[in-house]
VEXTOR-15029 format. One record per residue (C-alpha): chain; residue number from 1; x, y, z; residue in one letter. Coordinates in Angstrom, 2 decimals. Layout:
N
A, NUM, X, Y, Z, A;
...
REM end
This chain:
423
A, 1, 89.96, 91.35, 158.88, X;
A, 2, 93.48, 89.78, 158.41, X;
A, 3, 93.27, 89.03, 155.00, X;
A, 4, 92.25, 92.67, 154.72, X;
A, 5, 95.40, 93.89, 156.55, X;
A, 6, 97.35, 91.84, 154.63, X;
A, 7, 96.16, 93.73, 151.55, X;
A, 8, 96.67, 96.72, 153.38, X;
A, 9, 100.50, 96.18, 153.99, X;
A, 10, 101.26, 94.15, 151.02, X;
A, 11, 102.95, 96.88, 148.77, X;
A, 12, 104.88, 98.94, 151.20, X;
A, 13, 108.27, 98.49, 150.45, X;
A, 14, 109.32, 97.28, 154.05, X;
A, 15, 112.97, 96.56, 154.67, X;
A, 16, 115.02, 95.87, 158.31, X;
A, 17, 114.32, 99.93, 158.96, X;
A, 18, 112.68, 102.90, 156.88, X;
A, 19, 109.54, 104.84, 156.93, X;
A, 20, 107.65, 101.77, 155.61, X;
A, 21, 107.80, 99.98, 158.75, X;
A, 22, 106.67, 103.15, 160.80, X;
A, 23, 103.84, 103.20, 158.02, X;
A, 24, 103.17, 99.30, 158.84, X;
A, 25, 102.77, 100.34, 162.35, X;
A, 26, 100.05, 102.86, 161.43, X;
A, 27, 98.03, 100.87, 159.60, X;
A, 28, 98.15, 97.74, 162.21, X;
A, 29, 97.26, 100.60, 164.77, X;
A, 30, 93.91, 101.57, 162.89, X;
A, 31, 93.31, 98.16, 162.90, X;
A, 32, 93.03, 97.95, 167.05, X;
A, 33, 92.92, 101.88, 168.09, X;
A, 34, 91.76, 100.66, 171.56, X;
A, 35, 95.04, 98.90, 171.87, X;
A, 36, 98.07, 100.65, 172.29, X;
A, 37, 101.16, 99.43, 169.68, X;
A, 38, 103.99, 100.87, 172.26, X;
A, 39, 106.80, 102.25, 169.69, X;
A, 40, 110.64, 101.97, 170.06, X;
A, 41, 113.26, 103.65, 167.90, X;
A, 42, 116.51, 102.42, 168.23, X;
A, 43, 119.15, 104.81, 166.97, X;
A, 44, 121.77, 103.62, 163.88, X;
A, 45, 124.94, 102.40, 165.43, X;
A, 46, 123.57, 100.96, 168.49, X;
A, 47, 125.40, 97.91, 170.11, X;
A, 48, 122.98, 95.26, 169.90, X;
A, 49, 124.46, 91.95, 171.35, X;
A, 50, 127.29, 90.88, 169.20, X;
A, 51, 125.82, 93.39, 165.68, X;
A, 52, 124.94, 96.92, 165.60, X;
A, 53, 121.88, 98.47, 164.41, X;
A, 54, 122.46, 99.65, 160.75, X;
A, 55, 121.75, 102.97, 159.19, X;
A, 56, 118.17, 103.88, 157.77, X;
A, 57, 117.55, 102.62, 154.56, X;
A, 58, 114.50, 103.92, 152.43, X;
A, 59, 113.86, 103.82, 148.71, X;
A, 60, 111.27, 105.48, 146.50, X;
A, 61, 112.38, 104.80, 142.80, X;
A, 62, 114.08, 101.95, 141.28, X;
A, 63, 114.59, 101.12, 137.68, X;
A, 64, 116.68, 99.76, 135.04, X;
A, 65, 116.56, 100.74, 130.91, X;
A, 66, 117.76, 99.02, 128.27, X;
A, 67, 119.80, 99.77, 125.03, X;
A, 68, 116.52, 101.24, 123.76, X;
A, 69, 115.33, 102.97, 126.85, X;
A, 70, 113.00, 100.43, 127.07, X;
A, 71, 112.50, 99.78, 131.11, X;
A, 72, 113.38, 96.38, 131.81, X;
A, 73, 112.40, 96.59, 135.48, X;
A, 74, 110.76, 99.09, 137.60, X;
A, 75, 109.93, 99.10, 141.61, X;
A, 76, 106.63, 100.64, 140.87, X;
A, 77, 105.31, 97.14, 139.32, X;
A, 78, 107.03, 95.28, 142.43, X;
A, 79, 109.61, 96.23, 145.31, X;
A, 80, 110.98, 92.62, 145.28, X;
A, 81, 112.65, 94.38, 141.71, X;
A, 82, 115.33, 96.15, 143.99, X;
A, 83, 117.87, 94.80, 145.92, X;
A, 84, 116.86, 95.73, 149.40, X;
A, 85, 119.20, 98.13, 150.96, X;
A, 86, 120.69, 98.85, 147.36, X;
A, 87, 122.92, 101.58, 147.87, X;
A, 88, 122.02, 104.79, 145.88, X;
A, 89, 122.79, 104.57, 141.77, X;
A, 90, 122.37, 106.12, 138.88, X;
A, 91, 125.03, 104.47, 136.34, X;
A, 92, 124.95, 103.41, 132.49, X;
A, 93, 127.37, 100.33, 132.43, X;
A, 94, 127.60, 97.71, 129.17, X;
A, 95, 125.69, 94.55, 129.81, X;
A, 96, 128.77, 92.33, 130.63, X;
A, 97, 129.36, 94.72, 133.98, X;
A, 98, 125.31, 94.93, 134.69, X;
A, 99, 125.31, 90.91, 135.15, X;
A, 100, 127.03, 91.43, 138.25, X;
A, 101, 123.88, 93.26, 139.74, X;
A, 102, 121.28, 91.20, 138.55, X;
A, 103, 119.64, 88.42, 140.50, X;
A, 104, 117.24, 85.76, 139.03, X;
A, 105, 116.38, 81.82, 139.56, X;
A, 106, 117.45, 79.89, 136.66, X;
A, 107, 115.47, 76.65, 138.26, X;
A, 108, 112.06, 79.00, 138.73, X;
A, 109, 112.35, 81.15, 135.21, X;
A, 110, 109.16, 83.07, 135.70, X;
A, 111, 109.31, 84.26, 139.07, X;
A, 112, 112.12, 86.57, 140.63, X;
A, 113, 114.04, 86.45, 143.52, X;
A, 114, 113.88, 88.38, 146.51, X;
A, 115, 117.33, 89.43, 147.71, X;
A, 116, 119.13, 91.88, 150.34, X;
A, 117, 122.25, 93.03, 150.84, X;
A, 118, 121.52, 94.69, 154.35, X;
A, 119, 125.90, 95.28, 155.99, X;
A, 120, 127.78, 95.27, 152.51, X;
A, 121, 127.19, 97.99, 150.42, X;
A, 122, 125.92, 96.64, 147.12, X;
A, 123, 123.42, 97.69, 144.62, X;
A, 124, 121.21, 95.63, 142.29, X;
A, 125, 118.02, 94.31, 140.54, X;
A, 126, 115.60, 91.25, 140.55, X;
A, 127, 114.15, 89.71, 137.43, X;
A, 128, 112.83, 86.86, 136.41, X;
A, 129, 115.57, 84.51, 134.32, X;
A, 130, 113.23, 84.42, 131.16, X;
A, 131, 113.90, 88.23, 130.98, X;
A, 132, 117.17, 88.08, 131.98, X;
A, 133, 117.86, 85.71, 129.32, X;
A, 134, 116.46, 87.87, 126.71, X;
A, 135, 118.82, 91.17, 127.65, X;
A, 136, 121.04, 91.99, 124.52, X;
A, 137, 124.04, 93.82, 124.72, X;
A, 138, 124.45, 97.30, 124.79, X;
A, 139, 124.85, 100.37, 127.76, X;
A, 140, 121.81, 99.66, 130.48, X;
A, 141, 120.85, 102.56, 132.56, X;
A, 142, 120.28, 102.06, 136.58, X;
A, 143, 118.64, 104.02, 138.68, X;
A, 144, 117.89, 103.65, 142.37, X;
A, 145, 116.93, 106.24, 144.45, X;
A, 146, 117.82, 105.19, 148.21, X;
A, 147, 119.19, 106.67, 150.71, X;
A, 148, 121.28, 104.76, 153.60, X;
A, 149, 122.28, 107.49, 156.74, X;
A, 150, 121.97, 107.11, 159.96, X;
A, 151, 118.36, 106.78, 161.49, X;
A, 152, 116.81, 104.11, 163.39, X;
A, 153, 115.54, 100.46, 163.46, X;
A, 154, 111.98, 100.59, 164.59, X;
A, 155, 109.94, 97.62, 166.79, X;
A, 156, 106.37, 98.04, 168.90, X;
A, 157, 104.99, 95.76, 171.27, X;
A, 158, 101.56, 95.01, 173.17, X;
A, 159, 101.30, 94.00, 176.67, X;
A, 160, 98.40, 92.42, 178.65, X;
A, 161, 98.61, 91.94, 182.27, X;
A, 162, 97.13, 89.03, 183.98, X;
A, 163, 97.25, 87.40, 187.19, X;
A, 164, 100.33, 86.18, 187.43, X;
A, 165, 103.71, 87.89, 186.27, X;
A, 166, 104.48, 85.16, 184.30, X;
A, 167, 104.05, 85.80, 180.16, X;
A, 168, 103.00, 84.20, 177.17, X;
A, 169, 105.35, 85.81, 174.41, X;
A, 170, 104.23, 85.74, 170.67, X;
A, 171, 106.88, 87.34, 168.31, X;
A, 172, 106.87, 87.98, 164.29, X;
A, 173, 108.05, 90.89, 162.07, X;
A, 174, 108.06, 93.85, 159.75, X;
A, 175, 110.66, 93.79, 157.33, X;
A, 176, 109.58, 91.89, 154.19, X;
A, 177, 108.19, 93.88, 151.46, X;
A, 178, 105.53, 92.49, 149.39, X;
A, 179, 104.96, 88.88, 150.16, X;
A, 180, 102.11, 87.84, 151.62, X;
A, 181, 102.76, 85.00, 153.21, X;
A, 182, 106.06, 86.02, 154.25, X;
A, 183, 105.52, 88.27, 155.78, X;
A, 184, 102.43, 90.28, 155.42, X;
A, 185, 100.61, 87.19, 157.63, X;
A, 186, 102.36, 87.40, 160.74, X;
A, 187, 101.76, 90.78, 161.61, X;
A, 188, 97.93, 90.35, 160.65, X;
A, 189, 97.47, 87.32, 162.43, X;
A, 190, 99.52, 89.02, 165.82, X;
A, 191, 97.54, 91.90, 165.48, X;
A, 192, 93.79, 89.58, 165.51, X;
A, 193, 95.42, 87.94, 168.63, X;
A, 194, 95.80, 91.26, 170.61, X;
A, 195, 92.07, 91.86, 169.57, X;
A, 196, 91.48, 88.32, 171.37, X;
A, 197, 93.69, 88.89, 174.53, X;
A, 198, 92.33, 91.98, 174.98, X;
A, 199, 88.59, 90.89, 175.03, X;
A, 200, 89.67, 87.79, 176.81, X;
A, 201, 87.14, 88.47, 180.07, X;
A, 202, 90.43, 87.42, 182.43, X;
A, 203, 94.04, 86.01, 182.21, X;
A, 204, 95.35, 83.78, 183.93, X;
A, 205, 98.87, 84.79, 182.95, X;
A, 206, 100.20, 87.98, 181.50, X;
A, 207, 100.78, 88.22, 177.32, X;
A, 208, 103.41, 89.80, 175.51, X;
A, 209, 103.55, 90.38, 171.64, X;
A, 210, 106.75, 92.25, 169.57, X;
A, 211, 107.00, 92.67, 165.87, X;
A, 212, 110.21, 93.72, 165.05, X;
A, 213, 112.90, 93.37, 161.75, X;
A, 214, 113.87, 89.70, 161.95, X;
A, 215, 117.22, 88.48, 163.16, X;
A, 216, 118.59, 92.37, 164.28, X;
A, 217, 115.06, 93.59, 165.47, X;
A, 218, 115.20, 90.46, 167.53, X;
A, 219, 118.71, 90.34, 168.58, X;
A, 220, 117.74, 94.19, 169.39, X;
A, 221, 114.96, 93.03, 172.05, X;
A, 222, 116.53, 90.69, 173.58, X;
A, 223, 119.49, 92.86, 174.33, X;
A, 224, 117.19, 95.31, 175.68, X;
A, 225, 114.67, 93.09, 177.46, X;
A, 226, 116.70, 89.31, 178.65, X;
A, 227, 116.38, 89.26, 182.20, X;
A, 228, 113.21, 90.29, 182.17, X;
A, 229, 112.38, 87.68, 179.33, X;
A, 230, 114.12, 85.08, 181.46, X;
A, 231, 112.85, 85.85, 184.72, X;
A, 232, 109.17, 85.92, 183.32, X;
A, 233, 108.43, 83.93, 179.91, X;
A, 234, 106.71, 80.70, 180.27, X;
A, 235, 106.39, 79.82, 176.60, X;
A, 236, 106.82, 81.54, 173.40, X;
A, 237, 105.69, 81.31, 169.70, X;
A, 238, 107.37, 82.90, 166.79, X;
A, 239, 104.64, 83.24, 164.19, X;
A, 240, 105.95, 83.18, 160.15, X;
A, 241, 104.20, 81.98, 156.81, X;
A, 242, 100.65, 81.72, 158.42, X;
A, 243, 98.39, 82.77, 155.84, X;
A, 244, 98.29, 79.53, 153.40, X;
A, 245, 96.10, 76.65, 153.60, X;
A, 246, 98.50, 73.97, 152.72, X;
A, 247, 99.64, 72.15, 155.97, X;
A, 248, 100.55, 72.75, 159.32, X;
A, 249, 104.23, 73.28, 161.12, X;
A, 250, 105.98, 73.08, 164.32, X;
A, 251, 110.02, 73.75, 164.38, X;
A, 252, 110.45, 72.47, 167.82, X;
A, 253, 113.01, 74.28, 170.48, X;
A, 254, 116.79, 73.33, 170.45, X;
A, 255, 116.02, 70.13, 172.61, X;
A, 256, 112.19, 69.67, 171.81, X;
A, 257, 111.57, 69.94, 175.98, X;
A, 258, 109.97, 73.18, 176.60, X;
A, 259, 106.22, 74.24, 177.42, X;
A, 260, 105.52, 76.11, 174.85, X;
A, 261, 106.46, 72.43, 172.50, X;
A, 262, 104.22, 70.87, 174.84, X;
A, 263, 101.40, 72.90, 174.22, X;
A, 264, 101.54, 73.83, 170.23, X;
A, 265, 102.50, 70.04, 169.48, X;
A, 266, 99.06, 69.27, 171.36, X;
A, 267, 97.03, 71.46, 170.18, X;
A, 268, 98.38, 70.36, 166.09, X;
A, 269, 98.58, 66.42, 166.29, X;
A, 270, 95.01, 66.84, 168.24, X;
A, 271, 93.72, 68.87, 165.72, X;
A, 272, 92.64, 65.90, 163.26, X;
A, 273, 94.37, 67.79, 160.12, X;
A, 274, 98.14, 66.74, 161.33, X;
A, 275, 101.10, 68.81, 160.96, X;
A, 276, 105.01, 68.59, 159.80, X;
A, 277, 107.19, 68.22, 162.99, X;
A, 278, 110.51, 69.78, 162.36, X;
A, 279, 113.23, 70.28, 164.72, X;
A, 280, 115.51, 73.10, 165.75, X;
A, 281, 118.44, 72.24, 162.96, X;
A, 282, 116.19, 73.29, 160.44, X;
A, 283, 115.12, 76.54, 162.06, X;
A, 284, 115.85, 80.08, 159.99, X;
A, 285, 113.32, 82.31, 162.06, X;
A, 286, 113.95, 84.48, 164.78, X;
A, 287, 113.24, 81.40, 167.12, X;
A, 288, 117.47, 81.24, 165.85, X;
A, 289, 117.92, 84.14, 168.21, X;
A, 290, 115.12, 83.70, 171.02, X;
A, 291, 116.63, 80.30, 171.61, X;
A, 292, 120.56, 80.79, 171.15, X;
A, 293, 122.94, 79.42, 174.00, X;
A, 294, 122.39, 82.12, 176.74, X;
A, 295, 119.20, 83.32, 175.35, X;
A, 296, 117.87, 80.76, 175.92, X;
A, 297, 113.97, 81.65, 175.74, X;
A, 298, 111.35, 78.86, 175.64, X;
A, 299, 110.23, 79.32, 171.77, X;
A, 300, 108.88, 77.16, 168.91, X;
A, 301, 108.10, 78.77, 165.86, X;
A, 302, 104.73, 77.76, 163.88, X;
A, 303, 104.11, 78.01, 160.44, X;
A, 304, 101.37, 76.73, 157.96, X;
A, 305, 103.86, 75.94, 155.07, X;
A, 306, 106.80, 75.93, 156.28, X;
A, 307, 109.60, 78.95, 155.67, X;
A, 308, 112.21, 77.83, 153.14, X;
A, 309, 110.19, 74.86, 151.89, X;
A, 310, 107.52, 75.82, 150.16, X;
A, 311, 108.45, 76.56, 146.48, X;
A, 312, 106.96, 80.07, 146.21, X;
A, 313, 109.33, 81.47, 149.76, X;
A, 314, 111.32, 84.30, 148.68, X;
A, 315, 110.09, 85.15, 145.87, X;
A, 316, 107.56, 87.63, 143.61, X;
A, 317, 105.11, 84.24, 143.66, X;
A, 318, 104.70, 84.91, 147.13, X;
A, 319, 101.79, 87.04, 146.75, X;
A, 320, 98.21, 87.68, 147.75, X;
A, 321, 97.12, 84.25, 145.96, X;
A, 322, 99.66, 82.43, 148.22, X;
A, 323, 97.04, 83.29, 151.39, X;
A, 324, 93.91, 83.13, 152.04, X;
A, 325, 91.35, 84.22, 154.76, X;
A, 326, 90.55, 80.66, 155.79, X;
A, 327, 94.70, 80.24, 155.86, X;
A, 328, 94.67, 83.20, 158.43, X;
A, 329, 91.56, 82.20, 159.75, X;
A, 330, 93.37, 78.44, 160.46, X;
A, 331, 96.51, 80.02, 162.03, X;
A, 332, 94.16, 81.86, 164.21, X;
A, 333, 92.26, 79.06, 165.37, X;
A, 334, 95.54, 77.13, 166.27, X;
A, 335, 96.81, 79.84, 168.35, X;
A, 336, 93.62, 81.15, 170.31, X;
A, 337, 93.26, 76.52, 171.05, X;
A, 338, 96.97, 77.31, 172.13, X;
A, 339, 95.92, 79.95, 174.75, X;
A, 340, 93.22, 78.14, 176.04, X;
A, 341, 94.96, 75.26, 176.62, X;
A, 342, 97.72, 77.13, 178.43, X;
A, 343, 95.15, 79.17, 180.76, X;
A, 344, 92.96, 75.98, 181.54, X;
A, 345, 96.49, 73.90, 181.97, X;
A, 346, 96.17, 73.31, 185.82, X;
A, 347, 96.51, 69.78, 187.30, X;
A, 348, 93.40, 68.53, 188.52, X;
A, 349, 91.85, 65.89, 191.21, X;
A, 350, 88.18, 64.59, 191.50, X;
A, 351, 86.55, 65.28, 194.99, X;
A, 352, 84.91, 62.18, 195.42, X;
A, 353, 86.43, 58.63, 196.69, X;
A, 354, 85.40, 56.55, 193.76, X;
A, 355, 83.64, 57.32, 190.58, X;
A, 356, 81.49, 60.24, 190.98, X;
A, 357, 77.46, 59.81, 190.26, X;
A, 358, 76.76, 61.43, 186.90, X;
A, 359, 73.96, 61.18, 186.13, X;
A, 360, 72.39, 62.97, 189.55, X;
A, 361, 74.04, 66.11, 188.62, X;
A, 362, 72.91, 66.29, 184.65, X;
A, 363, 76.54, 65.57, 183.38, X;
A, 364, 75.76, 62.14, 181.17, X;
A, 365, 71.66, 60.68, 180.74, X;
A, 366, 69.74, 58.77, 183.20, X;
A, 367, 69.37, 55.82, 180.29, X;
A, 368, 72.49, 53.88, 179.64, X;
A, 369, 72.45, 52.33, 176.12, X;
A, 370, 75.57, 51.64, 173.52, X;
A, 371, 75.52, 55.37, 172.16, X;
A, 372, 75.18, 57.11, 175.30, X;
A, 373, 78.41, 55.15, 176.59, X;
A, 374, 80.23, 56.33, 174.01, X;
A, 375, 79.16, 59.85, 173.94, X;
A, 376, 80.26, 60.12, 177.43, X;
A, 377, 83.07, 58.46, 177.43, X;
A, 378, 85.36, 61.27, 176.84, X;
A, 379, 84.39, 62.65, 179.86, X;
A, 380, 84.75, 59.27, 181.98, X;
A, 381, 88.20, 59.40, 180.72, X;
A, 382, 88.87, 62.78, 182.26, X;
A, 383, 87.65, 61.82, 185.08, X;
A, 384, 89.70, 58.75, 185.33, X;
A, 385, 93.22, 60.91, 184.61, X;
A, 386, 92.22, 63.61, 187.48, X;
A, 387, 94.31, 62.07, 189.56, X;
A, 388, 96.51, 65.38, 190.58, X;
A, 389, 99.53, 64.04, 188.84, X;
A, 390, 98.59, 64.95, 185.35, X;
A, 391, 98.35, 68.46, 184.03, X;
A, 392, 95.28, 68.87, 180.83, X;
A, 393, 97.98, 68.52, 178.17, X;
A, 394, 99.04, 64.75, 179.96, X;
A, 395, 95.41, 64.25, 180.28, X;
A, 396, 94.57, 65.00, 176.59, X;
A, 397, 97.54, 62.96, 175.11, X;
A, 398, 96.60, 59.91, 177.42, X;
A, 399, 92.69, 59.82, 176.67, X;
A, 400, 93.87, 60.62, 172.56, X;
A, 401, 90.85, 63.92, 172.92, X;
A, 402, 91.52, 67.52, 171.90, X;
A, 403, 92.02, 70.57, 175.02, X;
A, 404, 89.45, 72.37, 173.24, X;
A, 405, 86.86, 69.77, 173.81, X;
A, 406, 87.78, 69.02, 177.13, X;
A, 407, 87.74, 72.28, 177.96, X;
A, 408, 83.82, 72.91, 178.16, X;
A, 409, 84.10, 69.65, 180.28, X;
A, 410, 86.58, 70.96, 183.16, X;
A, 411, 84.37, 74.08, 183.63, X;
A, 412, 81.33, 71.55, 184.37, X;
A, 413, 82.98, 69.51, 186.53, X;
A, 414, 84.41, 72.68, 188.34, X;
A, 415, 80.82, 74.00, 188.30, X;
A, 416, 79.55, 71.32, 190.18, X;
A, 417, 82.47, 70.49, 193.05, X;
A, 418, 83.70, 67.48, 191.57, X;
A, 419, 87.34, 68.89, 190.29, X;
A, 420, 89.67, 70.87, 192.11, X;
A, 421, 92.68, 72.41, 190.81, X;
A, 422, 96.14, 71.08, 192.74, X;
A, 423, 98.75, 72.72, 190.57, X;
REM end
């Protein structure tokens, strides 16, 4: 399914506002139509924080014709041709005075670039620097067909109530146009995890996912929503590049001390596969703004490849070959071990004085020999750590074994009165 959605959204020309997020929306929607997508509009010239939300920007037609009326670049074979929030044009200039509108990546000549210019009015094309370096002189004719007036910056989020009042926030966002992994993944892979929390058959805490325009779609939330996100968030993960099969990534909070680095850092160095640690100097997500000075919201961000590293970010290479479903498929499975871990993360104590007796209640075989030890030793170890001082992640990063596999341990040992949860 999220590979699917990813081809679904790939080629709408999103930007930080326009009818192509609203269209995003819809489509995610038909993807979970039991599961309402709650919609905001935000009108242009809000005060958002220290910005403002901008006008509406939305574009239809883009192109650029040579000497010959030859077209040297047209939106309809890629989005990523037009500078996003270009303002409208229609101009015939020499080529000297077109170089100033033209964007390309002398170090990557066969790919092009993608570029905004979202609060300085600009105009301008993408290309790759082979053609650019082929462009002879002469009068070019540009044409862009935008329009930039006041409208509104659009966001929708899902929210699951649990037992407690406390959430678990998951964030990602809308306004890239046609790359896949960034950012055609995140919305796919938030929108499988509402499918998950919804069928989850209870919660122990309450969930809370947003997809919004990053950086001023965030900045917009948290104006509107900060007490309530600091009164109530326990940990939160901004989700970005998740659809490649490369590696795995953690950019850790500002001081690398909060739950929610607790429980993803678990869950990826007990995963057997490792993971790139990075910390919060080298963020560039909206974890920037979810984890400013004030903000001040427990949030790592987690990536496969990691934003800004992998050679194919930001640019027309960053397409539907750059993901894949078992990419998705691994994102997913990290996140979903993630929420398990936090429900089952309780402190717990044995009931007995002593090592319990196993074996009388089925939980390791009646015949000791050297494989049978080992088998069970996993669970030994759990045992040992239930001392009401550790919490399951302690536990799992002390005995070196994953939450997920302890996991189906816990509920036996719950089963039969020999844990008890103390915190």
């Amino acid at each position: 399914m999220m590979y699917e959605l990813c081809e679904e959204i790939f080629p709408l020309n999103r930007s930080i506002t326009g009818n192509a997020v609203r269209e995003t929306f819809r489509i995610l929607q038909s993807h979970i139509p039991d599961i309402e997508i709650q919609m905001h509009e935000v009108p242009s010239g809000t005060a958002v924080l220290d910005w403002t939300v901008p006008d509406e920007w939305n574009c239809d037609e883009a192109y650029l014709e040579g000497p010959d009326g030859e077209r040297i670049v047209d939106m309809k074979d890629s989005n990523l041709h037009v500078l996003g929030y270009s303002v409208p044009t229609d101009v015939t200039i020499p080529l000297e005075e077109l170089k100033e509108h033209l964007y390309y990546l002398k170090d990557q000549p066969h790919v092009f670039p993608y570029v905004t210019s979202y609060y300085a009015p600009r105009w301008g094309f993408s290309m790759t620097y082979d053609r650019f370096s082929k462009l002879k002189d002469g009068n070019y004719h540009a044409v862009i067909r935008s329009t930039l007036e006041p409208g509104s910056l659009t966001y929708g989020e899902m929210f699951f109530s649990g037992e407690s009042e406390e959430e678990i926030f998951f964030s990602s966002y809308t306004c890239h146009p046609s790359m896949a992994n960034n950012e055609c993944s995140g919305p796919a892979l938030m929108t499988a995890l509402a499918r998950y929390i919804a069928d989850m058959p209870k919660r122990r805490y309450s969930y809370r996912l947003v997809l919004a325009p990053e950086t001023i779609g965030a900045i917009t939330y948290i104006s509107r929503n900060l007490k309530h996100l600091q009164k109530h968030v326990k940990a939160a993960f901004n989700l970005t590049c998740v659809g490649d099969d490369r590696t795995y990534s953690i950019v850790h909070s500002r001081y690398a001390d909060t739950y929610a680095d607790r429980v993803l850092g678990n869950v990826l160095r007990m995963s057997g596969k490792g993971c790139d640690e990075y910390p919060y100097i080298k963020r560039g997500s909206d974890e920037r703004q979810y984890q400013a000075p004030g903000v001040d919201i427990p949030m790592v961000c987690f990536c496969r490849s990691k934003y800004h590293i992998y050679p194919e970010y930001h640019t027309s290479a960053d397409n539907l070959d750059m993901i894949s479903p078992e990419g998705l498929q691994g994102s997913y499975d990290v996140m979903t071990k993630c929420i398990s871990l936090i429900e089952y993360d309780h402190k717990y104590r044995t009931t007995t004085l002593g090592e319990p007796q196993l074996g009388k209640r089925g939980l390791v075989p009646t015949m000791s020999s050297k494989e049978t030890y080992q088998q069970t030793l996993a669970l030994k170890d759990l045992i040992a750590y239930a001392d009401g001082t550790n919490d399951l992640i302690a536990i799992s990063e002390i005995i070196e074994q994953p939450a997920d596999m302890l996991i189906p341990l816990i509920d036996k040992l719950l089963e039969c009165g020999l844990f008890e949860k103390v915190g």
